[in-house]
ZALUMVO-365212 format. One line per field, with one value per residue (C-alpha): residue in one letter; x, y, z. Coordinates in steps of 0.05 Angstrom, whole numbers, plus 5000, padded with zeros to 4 digits. Layout:
// ZALUMVO-365212
r c(a_...)
x c(X_...)
y c(Y_...)
z c(Z_...)
//
This chain:
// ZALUMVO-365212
r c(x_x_x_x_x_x_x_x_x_x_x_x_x_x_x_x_x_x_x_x_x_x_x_x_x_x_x_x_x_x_x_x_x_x_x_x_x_x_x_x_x_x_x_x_x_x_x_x_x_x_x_x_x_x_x_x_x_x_x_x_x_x_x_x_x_x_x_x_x_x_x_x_x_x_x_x_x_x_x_x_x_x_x_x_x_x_x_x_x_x_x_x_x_x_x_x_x_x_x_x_x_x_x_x_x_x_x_x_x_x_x_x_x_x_x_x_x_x_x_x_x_x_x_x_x_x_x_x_x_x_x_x_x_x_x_x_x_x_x_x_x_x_x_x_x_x_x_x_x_x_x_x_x_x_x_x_x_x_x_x_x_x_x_x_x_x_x_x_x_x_x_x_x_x)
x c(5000_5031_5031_4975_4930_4935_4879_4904_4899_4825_4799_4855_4878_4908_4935_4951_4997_4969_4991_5032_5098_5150_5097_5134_5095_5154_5195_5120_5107_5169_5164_5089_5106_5159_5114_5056_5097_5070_5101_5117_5096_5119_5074_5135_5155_5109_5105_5128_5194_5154_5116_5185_5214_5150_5148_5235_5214_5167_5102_5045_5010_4942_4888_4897_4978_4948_4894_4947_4992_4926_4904_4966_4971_4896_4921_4985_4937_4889_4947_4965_4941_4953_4998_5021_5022_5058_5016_4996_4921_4915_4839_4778_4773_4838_4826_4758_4799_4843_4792_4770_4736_4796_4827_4845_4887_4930_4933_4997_4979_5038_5040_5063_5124_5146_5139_5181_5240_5236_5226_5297_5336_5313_5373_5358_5292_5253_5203_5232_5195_5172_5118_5097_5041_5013_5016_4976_4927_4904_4905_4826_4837_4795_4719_4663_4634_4716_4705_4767_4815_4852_4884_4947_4978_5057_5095_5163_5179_5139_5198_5191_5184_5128_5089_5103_5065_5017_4991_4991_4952_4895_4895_4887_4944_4988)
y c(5000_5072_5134_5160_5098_5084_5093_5167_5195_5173_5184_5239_5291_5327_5301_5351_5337_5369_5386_5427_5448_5391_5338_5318_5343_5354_5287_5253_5304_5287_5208_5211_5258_5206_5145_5175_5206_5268_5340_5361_5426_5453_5505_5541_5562_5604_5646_5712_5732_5771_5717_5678_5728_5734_5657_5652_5701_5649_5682_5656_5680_5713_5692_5754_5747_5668_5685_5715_5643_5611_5648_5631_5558_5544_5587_5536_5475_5497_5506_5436_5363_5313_5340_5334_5392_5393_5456_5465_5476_5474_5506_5484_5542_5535_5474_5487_5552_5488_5436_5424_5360_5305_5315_5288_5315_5269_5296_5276_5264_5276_5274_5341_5321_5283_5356_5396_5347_5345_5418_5423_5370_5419_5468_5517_5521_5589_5555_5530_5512_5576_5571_5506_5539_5582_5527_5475_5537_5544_5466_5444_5377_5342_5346_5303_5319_5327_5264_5273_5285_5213_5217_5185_5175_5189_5159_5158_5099_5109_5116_5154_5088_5060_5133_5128_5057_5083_5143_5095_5046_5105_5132_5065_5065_4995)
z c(5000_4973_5034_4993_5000_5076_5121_5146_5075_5068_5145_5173_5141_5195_5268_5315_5382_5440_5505_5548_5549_5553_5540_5472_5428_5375_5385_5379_5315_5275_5283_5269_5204_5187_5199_5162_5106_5116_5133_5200_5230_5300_5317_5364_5298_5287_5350_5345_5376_5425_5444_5449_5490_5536_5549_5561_5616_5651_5623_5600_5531_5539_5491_5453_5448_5421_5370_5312_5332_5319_5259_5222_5241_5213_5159_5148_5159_5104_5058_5072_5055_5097_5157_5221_5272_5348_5383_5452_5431_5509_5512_5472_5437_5411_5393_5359_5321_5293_5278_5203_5175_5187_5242_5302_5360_5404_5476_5513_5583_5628_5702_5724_5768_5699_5662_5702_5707_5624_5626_5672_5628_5563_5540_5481_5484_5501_5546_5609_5687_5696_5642_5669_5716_5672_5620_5676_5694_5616_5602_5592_5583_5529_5538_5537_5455_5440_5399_5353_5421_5433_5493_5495_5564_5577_5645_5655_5630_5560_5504_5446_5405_5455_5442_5377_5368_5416_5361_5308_5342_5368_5305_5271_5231_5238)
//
């Protein structure tokens, strides 16, 4: 079976890794894009270096400072075919400013303890612990109607590899 003719391409068009800061949502992004042969999009590129700078000081973005970040990833999306895209999408409405017909977010559910250790072992990256609150305080988890959220749990001990298979198997794709 070609890329083009595997379940994703017919059912999802678009899967979108979810979660806070430090979750994984661009190690997860990248093998999914490679597994799925589709592009990779990391939505912390396209944050303004405001917004950057704002977060490398420990602050959280506002929903205003978020809506033009939104605007041009749903933008990027509609531009695109099938895709994969690592963003926090960490309220509803967020989510709902991302969703189009084929879609399907993966939520990476990490204990918090597990966050800020990753978040202390990261180096060269603008967001560090001291967004962690803000980032736990906007977090609305999935809701009840979210039908195209799959939440995909992460412990310590789940490898890249193990998350990996764990996508593919949610999203049906083996």
């Amino acid at each position: 079976m070609s890329p083009a003719d595997s379940p994703l391409s017919v059912v999802v068009q678009r899967v979108i890794v979810m979660g806070v800061s430090g979750s994984g949502k661009s190690t997860l992004g990248r093998a999914l894009g490679a597994a799925l042969h589709a592009p990779f999009l990391d939505g912390d590129d396209y944050h303004t270096p405001q917004a950057r700078e704002r977060m490398h000081a420990g602050h959280g973005l506002t929903d205003a400072d978020r809506a033009p970040w939104l605007a041009r990833l749903r933008a990027e999306l509609d531009m695109q075919g099938r895709v994969v895209l690592a963003c926090s999408a960490l309220k509803r409405t967020y989510r709902d400013a991302l969703r189009a017909p084929g879609t399907r977010f993966l939520y990476l559910d990490v204990p918090e303890p597990l966050l800020a250790t990753r978040l202390r072992q990261r180096r060269g990256h603008y967001a560090g612990t001291d967004l962690l609150p803000s980032q736990l305080a906007t977090l609305e988890a999935p809701q009840r109607g979210e039908h195209d959220v799959l939440t995909l749990p992460v412990m310590a001990t789940t490898t890249p590899a193990g998350l990996l298979a764990q996508a593919l198997t949610a999203l049906k794709v083996t």
